[in-house]
C-alpha positions in Angstrom: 239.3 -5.6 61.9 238.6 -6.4 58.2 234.7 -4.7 57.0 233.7 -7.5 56.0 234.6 -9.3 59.5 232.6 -6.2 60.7 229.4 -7.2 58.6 229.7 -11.0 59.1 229.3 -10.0 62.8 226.8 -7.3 62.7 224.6 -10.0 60.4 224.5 -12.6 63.8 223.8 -9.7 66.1 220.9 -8.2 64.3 220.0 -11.8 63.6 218.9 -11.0 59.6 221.1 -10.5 56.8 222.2 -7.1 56.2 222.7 -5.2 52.7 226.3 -4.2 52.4 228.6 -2.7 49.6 231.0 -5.1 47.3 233.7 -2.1 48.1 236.8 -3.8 47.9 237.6 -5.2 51.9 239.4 -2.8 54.0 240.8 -2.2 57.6 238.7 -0.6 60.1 240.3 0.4 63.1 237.8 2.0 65.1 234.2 3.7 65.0 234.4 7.7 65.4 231.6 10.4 64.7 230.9 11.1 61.3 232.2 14.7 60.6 235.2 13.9 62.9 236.2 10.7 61.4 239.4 9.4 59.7 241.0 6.9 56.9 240.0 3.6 58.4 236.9 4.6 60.9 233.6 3.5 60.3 230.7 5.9 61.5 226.6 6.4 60.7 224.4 8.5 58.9 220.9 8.8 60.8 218.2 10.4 58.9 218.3 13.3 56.2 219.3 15.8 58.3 222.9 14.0 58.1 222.9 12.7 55.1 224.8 15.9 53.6 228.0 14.3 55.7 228.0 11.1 52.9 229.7 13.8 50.6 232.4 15.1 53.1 232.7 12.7 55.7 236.7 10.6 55.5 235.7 7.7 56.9 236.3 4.3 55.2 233.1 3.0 56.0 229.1 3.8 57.2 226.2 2.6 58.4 223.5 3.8 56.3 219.8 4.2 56.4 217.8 2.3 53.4 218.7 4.7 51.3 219.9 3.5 47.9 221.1 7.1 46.6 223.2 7.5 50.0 224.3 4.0 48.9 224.9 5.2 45.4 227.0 8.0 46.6 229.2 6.0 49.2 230.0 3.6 46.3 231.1 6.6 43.9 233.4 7.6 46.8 234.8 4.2 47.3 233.1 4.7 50.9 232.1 0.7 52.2 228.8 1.1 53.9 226.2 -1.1 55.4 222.5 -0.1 55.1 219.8 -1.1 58.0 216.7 0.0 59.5 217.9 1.7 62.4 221.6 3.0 61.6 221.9 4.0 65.3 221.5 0.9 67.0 223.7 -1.0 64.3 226.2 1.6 64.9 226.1 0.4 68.5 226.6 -2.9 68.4 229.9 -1.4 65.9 230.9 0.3 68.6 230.8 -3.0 71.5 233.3 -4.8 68.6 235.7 -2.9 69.4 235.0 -1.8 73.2 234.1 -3.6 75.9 233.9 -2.2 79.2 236.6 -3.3 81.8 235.4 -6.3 84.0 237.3 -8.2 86.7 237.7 -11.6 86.4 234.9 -13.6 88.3 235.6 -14.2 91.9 235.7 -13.3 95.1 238.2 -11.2 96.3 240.0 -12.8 99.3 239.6 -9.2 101.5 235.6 -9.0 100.8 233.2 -9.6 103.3 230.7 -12.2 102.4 228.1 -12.9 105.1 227.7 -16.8 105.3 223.5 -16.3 104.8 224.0 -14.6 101.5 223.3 -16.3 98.0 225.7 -15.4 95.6 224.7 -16.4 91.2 227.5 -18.1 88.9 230.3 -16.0 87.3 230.0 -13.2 89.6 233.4 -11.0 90.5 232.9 -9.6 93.6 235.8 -7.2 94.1 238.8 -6.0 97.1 237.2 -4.4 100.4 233.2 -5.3 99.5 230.8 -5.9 102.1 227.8 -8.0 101.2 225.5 -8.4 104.8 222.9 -11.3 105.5 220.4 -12.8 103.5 221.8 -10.7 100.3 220.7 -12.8 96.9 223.2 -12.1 94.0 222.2 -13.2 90.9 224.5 -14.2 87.7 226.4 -12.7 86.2 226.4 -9.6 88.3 230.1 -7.3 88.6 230.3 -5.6 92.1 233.3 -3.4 91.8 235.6 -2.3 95.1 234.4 -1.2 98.4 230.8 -1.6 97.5 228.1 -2.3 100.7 225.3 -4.1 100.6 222.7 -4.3 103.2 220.6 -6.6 104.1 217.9 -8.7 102.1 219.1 -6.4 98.8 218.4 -7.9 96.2 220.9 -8.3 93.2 219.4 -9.5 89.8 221.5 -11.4 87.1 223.8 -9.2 84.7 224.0 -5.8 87.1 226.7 -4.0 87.2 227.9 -2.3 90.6 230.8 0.2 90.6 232.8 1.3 92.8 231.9 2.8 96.1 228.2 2.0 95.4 225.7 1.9 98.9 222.9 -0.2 98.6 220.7 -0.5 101.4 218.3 -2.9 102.8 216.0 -4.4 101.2 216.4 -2.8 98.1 215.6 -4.5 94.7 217.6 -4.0 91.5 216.5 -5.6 88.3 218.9 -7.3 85.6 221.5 -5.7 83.3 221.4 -2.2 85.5 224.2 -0.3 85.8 224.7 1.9 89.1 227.7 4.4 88.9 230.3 5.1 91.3 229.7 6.9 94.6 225.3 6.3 93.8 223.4 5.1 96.8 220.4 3.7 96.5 217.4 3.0 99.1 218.3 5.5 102.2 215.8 6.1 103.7 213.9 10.1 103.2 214.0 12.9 105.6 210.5 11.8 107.9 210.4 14.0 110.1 207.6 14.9 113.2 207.4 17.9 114.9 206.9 16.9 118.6 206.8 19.6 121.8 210.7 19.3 122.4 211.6 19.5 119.0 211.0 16.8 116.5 211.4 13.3 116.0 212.1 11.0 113.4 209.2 8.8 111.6 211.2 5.7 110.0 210.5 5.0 106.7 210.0 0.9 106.0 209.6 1.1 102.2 211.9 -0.5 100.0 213.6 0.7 96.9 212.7 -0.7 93.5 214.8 -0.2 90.4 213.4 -2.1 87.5 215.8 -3.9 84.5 218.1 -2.0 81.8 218.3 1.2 84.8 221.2 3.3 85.1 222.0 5.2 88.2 224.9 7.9 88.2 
């Protein structure tokens, strides 16, 4: 991908025009960490206690703080850099141009398990050996990954992300754009237990599990 390709889609996804180098246009093949990076990787500078790397670093191109003697030195190296306000996050969004998490196409698998009471969103993928139990509510958007199971009256909100092997239990709430990790389970119930004259006995637990937007689980 050409820098300036790189800036002309940064400036749409931080909304505002960003200030950028006239460097002569290069290729950038890839972001990479600035003391570890090559010819042809772009990487950031955050704050002075990096800022020594603008001297050594190889990369073809940074992401800058507003600093116009970090700028000033880039240009003297022939280095193509972008300034912003927060070089992190625009570093970031860098990073999803050239990465993009693997997603299934959006269906549902012929061997999953859909219970007919369920209410399943638009574009959702809904992947081999899942079982989704009665009155689920998936909402857009959402990626269920294999062998996941739902359990009743979960709730599913629009953009999640549900990997592989993934329990949820009843009545369970997750909020949009979460991700929850392979192998997580969420919403079990505790260990309640009562100590009775033969032993002890188990108090049931009717709370739900709430897990509120942008949450990951691992």
């Amino acid at each position: 991908m050409q820098f300036s390709e790189i800036v002309q889609k940064l400036n749409l996804a931080a909304d505002r025009s960003l200030t950028s180098s006239s460097a002569d246009d290069r290729e950038i093949t890839g972001p990479a960490p600035v003391d570890e990076a090559t010819s042809g990787k772009i990487s950031y500078i955050e704050g002075a206690k990096f800022a020594a790397h603008a001297a050594t670093t190889n990369a073809s191109a940074l992401i800058l703080p507003l600093d116009e003697s970090l700028q000033a030195q880039c240009s003297d190296r022939n280095i193509a850099w972008i300034s912003a306000a927060d070089p992190r996050l625009l570093f970031a969004q860098t990073i999803a141009l050239f990465y993009q998490p693997f997603r299934p196409a959006s269906e549902i698998h012929p061997s999953a398990t859909v219970h007919p009471s369920a209410e399943i969103g638009e574009n959702v993928s809904i992947g081999p050996h899942t079982v989704i139990q009665a009155k689920v509510k998936i909402g857009n958007n959402v990626c269920i990954h294999p062998n996941v199971v739902i359990y009743p009256d979960a709730v599913i909100v629009e953009g999640t992300v549900l990997h592989a092997n993934c329990v949820i239990h009843d009545r369970t709430r997750i909020g949009a754009n979460c991700v929850i990790h392979s192998g997580a389970a969420l919403g079990y119930d505790g260990f309640g237990l009562v100590p009775t004259a033969t032993g002890r006995g188990k108090m049931e637990q009717d709370g739900g599990t709430i897990g509120e937007g942008w949450v990951e689980v691992g």
